[in-house]
C-alpha positions as CSV (number, residue, x, y, z in Angstrom):
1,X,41.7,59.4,-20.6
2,X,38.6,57.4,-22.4
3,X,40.0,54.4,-24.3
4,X,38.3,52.7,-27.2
5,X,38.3,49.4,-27.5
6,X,36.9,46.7,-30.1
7,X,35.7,43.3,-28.7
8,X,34.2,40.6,-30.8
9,X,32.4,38.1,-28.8
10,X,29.9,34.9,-29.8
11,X,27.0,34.6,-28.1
12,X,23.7,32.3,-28.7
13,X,19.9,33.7,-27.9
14,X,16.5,31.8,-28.5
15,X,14.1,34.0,-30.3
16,X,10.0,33.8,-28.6
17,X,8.9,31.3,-31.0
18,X,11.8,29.2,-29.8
19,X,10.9,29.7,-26.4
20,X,7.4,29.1,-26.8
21,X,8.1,25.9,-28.6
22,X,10.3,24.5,-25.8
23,X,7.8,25.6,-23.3
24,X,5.5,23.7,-25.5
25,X,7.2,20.6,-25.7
26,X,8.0,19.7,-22.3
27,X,4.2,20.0,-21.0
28,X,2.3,16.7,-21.1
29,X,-0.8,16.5,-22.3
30,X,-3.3,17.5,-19.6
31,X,-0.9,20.6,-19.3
32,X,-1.3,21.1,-22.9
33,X,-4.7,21.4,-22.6
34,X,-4.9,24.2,-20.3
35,X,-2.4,26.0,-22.6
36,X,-3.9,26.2,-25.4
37,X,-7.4,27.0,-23.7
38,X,-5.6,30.2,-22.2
39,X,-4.3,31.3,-25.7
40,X,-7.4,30.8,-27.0
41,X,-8.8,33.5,-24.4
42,X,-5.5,35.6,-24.9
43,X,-5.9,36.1,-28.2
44,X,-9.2,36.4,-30.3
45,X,-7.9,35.7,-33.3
46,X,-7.3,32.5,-32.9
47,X,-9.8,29.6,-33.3
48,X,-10.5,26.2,-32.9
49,X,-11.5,24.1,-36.1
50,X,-9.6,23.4,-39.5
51,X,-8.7,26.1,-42.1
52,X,-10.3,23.7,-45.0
53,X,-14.0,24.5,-43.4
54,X,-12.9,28.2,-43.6
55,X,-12.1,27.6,-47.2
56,X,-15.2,25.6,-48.2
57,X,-17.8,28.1,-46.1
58,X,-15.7,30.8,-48.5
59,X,-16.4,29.3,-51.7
60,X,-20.3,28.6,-50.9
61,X,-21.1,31.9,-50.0
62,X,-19.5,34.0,-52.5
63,X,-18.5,32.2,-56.5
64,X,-16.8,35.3,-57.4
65,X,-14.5,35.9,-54.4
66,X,-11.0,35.5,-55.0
67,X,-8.9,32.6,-53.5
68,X,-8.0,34.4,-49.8
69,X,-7.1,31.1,-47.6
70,X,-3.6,30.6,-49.5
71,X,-1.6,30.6,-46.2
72,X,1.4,32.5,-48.5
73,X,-1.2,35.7,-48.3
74,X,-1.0,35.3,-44.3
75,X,2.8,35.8,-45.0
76,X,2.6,38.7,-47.2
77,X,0.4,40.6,-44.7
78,X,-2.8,40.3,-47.2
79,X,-1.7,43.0,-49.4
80,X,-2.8,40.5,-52.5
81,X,-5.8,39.2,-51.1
82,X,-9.6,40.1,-52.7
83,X,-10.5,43.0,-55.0
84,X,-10.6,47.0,-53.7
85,X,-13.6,47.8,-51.7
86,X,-15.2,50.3,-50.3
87,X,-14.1,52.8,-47.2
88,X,-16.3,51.7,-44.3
89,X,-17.1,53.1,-40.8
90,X,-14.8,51.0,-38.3
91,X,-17.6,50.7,-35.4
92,X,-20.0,50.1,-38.1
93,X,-17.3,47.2,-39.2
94,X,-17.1,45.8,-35.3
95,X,-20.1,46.0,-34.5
96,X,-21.4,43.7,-37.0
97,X,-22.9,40.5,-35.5
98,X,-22.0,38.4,-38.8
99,X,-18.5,38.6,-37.4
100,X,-17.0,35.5,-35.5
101,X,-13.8,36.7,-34.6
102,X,-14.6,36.7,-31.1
103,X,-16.7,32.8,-31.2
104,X,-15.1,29.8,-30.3
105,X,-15.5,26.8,-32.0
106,X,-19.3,25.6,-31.9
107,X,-22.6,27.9,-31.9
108,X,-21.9,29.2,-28.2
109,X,-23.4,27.9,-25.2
110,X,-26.3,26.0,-24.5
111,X,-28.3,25.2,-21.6
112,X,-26.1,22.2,-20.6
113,X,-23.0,23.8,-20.6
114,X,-25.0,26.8,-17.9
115,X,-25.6,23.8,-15.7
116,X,-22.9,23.6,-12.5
117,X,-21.7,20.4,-11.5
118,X,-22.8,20.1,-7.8
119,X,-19.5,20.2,-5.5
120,X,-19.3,17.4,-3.2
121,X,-18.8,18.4,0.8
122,X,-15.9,17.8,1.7
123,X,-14.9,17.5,5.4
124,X,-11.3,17.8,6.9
125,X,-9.9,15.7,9.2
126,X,-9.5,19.3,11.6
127,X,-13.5,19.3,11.0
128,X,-14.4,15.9,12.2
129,X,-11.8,15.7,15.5
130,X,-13.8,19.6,16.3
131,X,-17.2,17.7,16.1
132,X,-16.2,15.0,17.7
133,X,-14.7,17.4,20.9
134,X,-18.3,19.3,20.6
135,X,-19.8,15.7,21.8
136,X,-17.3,16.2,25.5
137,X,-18.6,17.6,28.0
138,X,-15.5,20.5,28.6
139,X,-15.1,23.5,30.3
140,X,-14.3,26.2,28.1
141,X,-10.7,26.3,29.3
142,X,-10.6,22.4,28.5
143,X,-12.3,23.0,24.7
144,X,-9.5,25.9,24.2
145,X,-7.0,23.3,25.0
146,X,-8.7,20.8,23.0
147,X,-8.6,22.8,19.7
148,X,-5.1,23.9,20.4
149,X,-3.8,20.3,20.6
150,X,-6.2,19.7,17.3
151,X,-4.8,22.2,16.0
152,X,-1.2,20.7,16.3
153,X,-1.9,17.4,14.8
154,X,0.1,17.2,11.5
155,X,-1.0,15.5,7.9
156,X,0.3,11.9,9.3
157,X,-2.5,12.4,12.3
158,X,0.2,13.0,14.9
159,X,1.0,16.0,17.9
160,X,4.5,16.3,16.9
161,X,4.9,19.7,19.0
162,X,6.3,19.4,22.6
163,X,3.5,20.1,25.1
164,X,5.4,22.3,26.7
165,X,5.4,24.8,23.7
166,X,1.7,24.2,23.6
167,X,1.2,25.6,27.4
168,X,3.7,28.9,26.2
169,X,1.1,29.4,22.9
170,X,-2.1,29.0,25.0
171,X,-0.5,31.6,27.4
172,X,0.9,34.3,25.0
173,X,-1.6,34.2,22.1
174,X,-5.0,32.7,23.8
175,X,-4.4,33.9,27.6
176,X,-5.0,30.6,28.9
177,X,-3.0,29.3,32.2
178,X,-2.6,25.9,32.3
179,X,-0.3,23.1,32.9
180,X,1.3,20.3,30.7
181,X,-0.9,17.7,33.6
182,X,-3.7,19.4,32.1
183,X,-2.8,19.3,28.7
184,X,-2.0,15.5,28.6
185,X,-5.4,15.0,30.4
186,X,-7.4,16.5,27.5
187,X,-4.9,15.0,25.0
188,X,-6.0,11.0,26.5
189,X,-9.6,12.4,25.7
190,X,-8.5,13.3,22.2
191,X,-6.6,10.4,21.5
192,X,-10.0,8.3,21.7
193,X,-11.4,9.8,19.1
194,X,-12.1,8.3,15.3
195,X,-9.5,7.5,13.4
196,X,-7.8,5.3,16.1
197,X,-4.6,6.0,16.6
198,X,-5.0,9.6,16.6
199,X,-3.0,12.4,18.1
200,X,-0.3,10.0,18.6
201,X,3.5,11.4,19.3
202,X,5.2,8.9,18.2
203,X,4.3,5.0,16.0
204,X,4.6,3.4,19.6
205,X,1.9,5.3,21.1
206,X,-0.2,5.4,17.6
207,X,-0.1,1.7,17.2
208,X,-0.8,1.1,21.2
209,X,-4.0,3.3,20.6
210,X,-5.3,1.2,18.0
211,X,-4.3,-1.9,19.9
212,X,-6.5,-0.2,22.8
213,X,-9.4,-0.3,20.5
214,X,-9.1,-4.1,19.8
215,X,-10.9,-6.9,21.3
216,X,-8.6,-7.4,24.6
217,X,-10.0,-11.0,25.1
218,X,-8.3,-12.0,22.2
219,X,-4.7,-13.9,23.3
220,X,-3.1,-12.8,20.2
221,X,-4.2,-9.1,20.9
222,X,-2.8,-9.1,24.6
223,X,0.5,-10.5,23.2
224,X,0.5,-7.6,20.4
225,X,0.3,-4.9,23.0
226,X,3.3,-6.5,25.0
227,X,5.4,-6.9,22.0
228,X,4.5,-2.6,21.3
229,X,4.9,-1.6,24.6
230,X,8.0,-4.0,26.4
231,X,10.0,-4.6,22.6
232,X,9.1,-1.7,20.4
233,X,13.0,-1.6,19.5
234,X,13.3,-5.0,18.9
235,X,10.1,-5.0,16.8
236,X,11.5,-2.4,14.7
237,X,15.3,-4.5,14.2
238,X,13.0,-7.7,13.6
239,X,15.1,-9.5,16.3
240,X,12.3,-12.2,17.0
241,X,14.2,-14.2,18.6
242,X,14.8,-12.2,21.1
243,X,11.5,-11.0,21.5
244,X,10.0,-14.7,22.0
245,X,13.0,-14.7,25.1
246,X,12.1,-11.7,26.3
247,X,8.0,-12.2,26.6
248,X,8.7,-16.0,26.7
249,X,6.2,-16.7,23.8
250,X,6.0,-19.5,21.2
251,X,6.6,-18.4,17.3
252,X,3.4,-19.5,16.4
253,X,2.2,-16.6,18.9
254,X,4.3,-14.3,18.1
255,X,3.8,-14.5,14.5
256,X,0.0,-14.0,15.1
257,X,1.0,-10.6,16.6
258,X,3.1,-9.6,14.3
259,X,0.1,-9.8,11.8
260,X,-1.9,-7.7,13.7
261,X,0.6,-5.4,14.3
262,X,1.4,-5.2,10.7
263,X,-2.3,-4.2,9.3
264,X,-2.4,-1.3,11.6
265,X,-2.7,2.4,9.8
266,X,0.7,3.9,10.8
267,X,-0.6,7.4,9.4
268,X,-4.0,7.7,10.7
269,X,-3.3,11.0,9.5
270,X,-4.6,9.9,6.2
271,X,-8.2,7.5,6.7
272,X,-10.8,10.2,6.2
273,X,-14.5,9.3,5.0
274,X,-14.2,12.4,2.5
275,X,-14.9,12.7,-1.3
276,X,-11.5,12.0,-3.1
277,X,-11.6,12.9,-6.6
278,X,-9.8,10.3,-8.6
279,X,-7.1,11.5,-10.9
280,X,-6.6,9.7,-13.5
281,X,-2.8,9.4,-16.0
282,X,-3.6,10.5,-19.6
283,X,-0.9,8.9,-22.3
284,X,0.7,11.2,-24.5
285,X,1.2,8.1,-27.2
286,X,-0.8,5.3,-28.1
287,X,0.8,2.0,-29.1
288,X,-1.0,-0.5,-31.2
289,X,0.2,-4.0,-33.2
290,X,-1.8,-4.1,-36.9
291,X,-0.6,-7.0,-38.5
292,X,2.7,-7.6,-37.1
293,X,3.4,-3.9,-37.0
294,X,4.3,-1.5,-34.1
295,X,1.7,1.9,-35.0
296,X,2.6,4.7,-32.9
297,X,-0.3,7.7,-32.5
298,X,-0.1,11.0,-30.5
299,X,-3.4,11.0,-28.1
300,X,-5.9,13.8,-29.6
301,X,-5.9,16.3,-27.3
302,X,-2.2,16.4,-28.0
303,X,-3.4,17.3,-31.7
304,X,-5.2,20.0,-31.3
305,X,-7.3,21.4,-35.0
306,X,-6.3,25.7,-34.9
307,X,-7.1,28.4,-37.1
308,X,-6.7,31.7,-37.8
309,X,-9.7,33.6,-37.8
310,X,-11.0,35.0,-41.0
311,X,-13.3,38.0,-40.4
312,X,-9.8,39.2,-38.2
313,X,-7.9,38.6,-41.6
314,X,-10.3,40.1,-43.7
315,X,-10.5,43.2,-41.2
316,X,-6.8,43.3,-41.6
317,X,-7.1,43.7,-45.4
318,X,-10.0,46.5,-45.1
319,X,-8.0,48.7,-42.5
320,X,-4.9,48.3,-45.2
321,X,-7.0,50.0,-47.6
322,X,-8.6,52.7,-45.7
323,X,-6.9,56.1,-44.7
324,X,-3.4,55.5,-43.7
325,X,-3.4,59.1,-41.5
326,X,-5.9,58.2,-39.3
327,X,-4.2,57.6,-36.0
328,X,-7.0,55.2,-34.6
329,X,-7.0,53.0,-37.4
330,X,-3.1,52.8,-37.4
331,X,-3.1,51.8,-33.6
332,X,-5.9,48.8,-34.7
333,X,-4.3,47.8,-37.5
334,X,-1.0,47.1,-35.4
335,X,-2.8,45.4,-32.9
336,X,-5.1,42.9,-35.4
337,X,-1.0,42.4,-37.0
338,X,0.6,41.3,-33.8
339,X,-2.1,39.4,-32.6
340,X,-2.3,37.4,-36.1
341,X,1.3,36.7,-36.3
342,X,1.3,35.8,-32.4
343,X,-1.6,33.0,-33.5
344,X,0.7,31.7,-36.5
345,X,3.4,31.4,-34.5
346,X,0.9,29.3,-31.3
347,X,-0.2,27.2,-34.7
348,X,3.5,26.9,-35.9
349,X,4.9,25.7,-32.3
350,X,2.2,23.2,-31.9
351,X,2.7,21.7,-35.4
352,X,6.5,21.4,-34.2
353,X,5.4,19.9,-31.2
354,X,3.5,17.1,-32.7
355,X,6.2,16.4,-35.5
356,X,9.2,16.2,-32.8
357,X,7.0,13.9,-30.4
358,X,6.5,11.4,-32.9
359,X,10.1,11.5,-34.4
360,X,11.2,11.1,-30.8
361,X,8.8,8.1,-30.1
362,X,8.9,6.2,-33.1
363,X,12.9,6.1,-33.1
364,X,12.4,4.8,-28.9
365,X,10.2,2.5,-30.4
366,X,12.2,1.0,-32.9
367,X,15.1,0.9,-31.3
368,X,12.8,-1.0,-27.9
369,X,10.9,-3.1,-30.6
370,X,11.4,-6.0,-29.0
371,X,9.7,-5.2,-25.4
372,X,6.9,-3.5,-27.3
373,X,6.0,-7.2,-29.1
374,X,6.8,-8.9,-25.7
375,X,6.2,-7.0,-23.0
376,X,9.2,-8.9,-21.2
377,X,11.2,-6.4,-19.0
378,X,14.5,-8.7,-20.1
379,X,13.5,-8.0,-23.5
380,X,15.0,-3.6,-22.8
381,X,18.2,-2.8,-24.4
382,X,20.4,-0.2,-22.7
383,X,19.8,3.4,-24.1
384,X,20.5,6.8,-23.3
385,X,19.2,9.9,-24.7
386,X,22.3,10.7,-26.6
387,X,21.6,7.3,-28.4
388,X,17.9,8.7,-29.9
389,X,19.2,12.1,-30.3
390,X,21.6,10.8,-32.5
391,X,19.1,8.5,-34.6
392,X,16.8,11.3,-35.1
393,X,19.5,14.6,-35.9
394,X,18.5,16.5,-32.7
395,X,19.8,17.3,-29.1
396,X,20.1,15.6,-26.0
397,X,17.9,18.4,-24.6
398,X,15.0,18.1,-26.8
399,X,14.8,14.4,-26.3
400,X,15.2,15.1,-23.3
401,X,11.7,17.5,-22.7
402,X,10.3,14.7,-25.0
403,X,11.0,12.0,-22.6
404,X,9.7,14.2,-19.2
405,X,6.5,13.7,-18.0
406,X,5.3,12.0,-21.0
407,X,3.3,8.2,-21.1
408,X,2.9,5.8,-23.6
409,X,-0.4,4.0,-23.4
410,X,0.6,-0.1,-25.2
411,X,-1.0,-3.7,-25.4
412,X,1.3,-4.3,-21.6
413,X,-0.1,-0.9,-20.1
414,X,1.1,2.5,-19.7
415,X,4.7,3.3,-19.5
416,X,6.1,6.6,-18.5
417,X,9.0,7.1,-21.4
418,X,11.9,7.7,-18.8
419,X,11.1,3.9,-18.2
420,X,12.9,2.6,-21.6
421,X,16.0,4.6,-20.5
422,X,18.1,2.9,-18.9
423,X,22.4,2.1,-18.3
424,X,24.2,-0.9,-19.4
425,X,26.2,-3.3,-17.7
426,X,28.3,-5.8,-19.4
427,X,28.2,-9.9,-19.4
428,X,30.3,-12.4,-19.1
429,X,29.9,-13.2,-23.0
430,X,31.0,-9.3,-23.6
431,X,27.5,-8.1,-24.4
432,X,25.6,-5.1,-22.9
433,X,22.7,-5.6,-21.6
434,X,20.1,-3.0,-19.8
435,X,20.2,-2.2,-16.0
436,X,16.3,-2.5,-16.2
437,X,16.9,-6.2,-17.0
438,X,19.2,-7.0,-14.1
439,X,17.0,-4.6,-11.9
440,X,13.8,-7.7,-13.1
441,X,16.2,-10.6,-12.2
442,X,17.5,-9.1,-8.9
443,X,13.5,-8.7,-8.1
444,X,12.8,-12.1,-9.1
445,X,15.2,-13.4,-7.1
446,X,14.0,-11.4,-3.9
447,X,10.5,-12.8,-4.4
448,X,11.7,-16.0,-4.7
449,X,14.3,-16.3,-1.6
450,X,13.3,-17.8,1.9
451,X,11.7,-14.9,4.1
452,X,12.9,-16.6,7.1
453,X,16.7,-16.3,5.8
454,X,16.3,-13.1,3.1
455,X,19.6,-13.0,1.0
456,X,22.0,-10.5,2.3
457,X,23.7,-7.7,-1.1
458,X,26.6,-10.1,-0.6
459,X,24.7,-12.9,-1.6
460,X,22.6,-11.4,-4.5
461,X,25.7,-9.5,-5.7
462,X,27.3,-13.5,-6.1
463,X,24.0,-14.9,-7.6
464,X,23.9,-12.1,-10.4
465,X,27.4,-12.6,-11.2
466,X,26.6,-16.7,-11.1
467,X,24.2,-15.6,-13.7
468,X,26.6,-13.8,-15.6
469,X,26.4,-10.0,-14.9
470,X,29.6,-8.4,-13.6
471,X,28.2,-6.2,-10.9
472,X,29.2,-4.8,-7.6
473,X,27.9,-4.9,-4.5
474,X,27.3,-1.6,-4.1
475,X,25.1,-1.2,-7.5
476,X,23.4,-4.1,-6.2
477,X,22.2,-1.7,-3.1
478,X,21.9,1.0,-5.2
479,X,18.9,-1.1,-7.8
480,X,17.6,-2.7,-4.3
481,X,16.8,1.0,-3.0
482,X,15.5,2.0,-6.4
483,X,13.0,-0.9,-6.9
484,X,12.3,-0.1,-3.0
485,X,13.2,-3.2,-1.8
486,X,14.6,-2.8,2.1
487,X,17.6,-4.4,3.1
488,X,17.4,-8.3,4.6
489,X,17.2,-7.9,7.9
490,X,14.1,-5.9,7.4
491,X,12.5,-8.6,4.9
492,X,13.0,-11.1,7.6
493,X,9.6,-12.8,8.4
494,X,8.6,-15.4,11.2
């Protein structure tokens, strides 16, 4: 038996502009810039440049046209706008030239913008090792096992992959018998190649290779390959003490070592004499002092000038007035509709976009108005993002897309906005200051201490609270690791 029932439940949904405004507002800058170039090709009816240069081309043209840039008639679908004309052919209509609908800003392009930029060559580490096993003199068994062990070598330059499993892959995929003997014969060959280091296995072997490559009449270098090859472990542990027992060496020569060990390239993975294209960090803000005043601006391509095209909203007003029946024109006239109020809503979103990111920034900047003058790190108070969400009437969310991936650009240099948020910790005097100032003292301190005998967490934990910050010893490890600071054994020196 069918039963019904009555349920009354609350739910919440986001309409598409509000998803398109969120989407909006989380993207930096460069991202922002993409976006609005693909809306721009999405939909013709939008356009870059201001409405007021619409207006005034309007007024020059034509004395007796009525006013049609109120943005109200957009809203009212343009049933007010102009007097009655006449019914005109559609393709006669489109096909007019005079029409921009379909330009961007500017007069199209010129013979610069046809110009390509030449592409640089760019070479990939795979590339060079191949041309370099071209210059041996191997059988063609030997160069398949050559490009099979190139083929191996990972990002970091190493042949992490057992050779073993190498001999199994040149067998079942390349139909090549061979032997690991073989293998590690054509794998010494490889390891000579440019960059040293090179088809390594492991950072004992990579930094042997390079130490291969050095000037063996030099003392220090012959004491650098023992200290690799006879007390790797130790090397890693930093027990130098034991390693001058062990190789029965003075510190002075072990400490020359050390510093050769130190400057070689443990990723050789990485040197390549290609083209790298520098990227470069775009602020979203701009910070400037006038007269003893903080002046916050939003960079210009976050600004962007957009307009709705008018021959589209003048088409709109021509098809309302023309036969009704005709099922062509119906099917246009909904199109040139949706794609208008799809560009108002773009043009609404953005306008939001720019309103909330300098609400948002303003408010961090007064509330940080201090470090902004200085530029001292001490200088930070605590806050949270509940803390400017509450100054400025919106959610933790919002400030939240606000404060990701965005940059401020000041007189101290640029600042990613996450940095300004920070925890408090409490003082001896009862105040609360900001974790980012007790993260700058416990950095200080590092630098400062004696390398020979670096300050254990215990130590720094009793040096911060000396200083009057009540803090454990286990948020003391917990800023070390975020400022990237290793622990002391490993900050030992000689």
């Amino acid at each position: 038996m069918q039963k019904l029932n009555l349920t009354q439940t609350l739910t919440q949904k986001l309409s598409p502009q509000q998803i398109q405004f969120i989407k909006l507002l989380q993207v930096p800058t460069m991202e922002l810039a993409s976006r609005i170039e693909e809306e721009l090709e999405a939909n013709p009816v939008l356009e870059e440049g201001r409405e007021e240069d619409d207006q005034e081309e309007n007024n020059a043209g034509d004395d007796t046209s009525s006013d049609i840039d109120d943005k109200e008639d957009f809203d009212d679908d343009f049933d007010d706008i102009g007097d009655p004309v006449e019914e005109i052919n559609l393709e006669e209509y489109i096909s007019n030239d005079d029409i921009s609908g379909y330009k961007m800003y500017g007069d199209g392009p010129t013979a610069e913008d046809d110009k390509e930029i030449p592409i640089p060559m760019m070479s990939s580490l795979t590339d060079a090792l191949m041309a370099q096993l071209g210059y041996l003199n191997l059988s063609e068994k030997e160069t398949a096992i050559g490009e099979q062990i190139i083929g191996s070598i990972d990002n970091d330059g190493y042949v992490r992959r057992d050779l073993e499993a190498m001999v199994n892959d040149l067998a079942f995929l390349q139909n090549v018998e061979t032997s690991e003997e073989e293998l590690e014969q054509v794998l010494k060959r490889i390891q000579t190649f440019e960059p040293p280091g090179i088809a390594a296995r492991d950072l004992q072997e990579c930094l042997y290779l390079q130490l291969q490559k050095r000037d063996k009449k030099e003392p220090l270098v012959v004491v650098a390959i023992k200290v690799v090859m006879l007390c790797f472990e130790e090397f890693k542990k930093k027990h130098y003490i034991k390693i001058q027992k062990k190789l029965n060496i003075t510190e002075e020569q072990l400490r020359g070592a050390v510093n050769i060990i130190i400057k070689l390239n443990p990723k050789p993975g990485g040197y390549t004499n290609t083209f790298v294209k520098s990227q470069f960090l775009t602020p979203d803000f701009l910070l400037k002092e006038v007269h003893g005043k903080l002046e916050v601006a939003l960079n210009s391509k976050n600004a962007p000038e957009l307009k709705i095209s008018r021959s589209y909203a003048d088409m709109l007003d021509t098809y309302d007035k023309s036969n009704k029946k005709d099922k062509k024109i119906k099917q246009t006239v909904s199109f040139v509709k949706q794609k208008l109020d799809a560009a108002k809503w773009f043009i609404d979103a953005i306008k939001q976009r720019q309103e909330t990111l300098l609400k948002t920034m303003r408010s961090i900047v007064n509330y940080q108005s201090e470090f902004f003058f200085t530029g001292d790190e001490s200088k930070l108070k605590p806050m949270i993002l509940k803390d400017i969400a509450n100054e400025i009437n919106m959610d933790i969310s919002t400030v939240s897309r606000v404060a990701n991936s965005k940059s401020i650009q000041t007189d101290f240099g640029l600042f990613p906005l996450k940095f300004f948020f920070s925890e408090s910790i409490s003082t001896d005097s009862g105040e609360d200051v900001s974790s980012k100032e007790v993260k700058y003292i416990l950095k200080n301190i590092i630098e400062e201490e004696d390398k020979r005998k670096p300050l254990s967490d215990d130590k720094l934990e009793k040096m911060l609270n000396d200083k009057g910050y009540n803090i454990a010893r286990r948020t003391v490890a917990k800023y070390r690791e975020q400022l990237n600071i290793p622990v002391a054994r490993l900050r030992k020196e000689i």
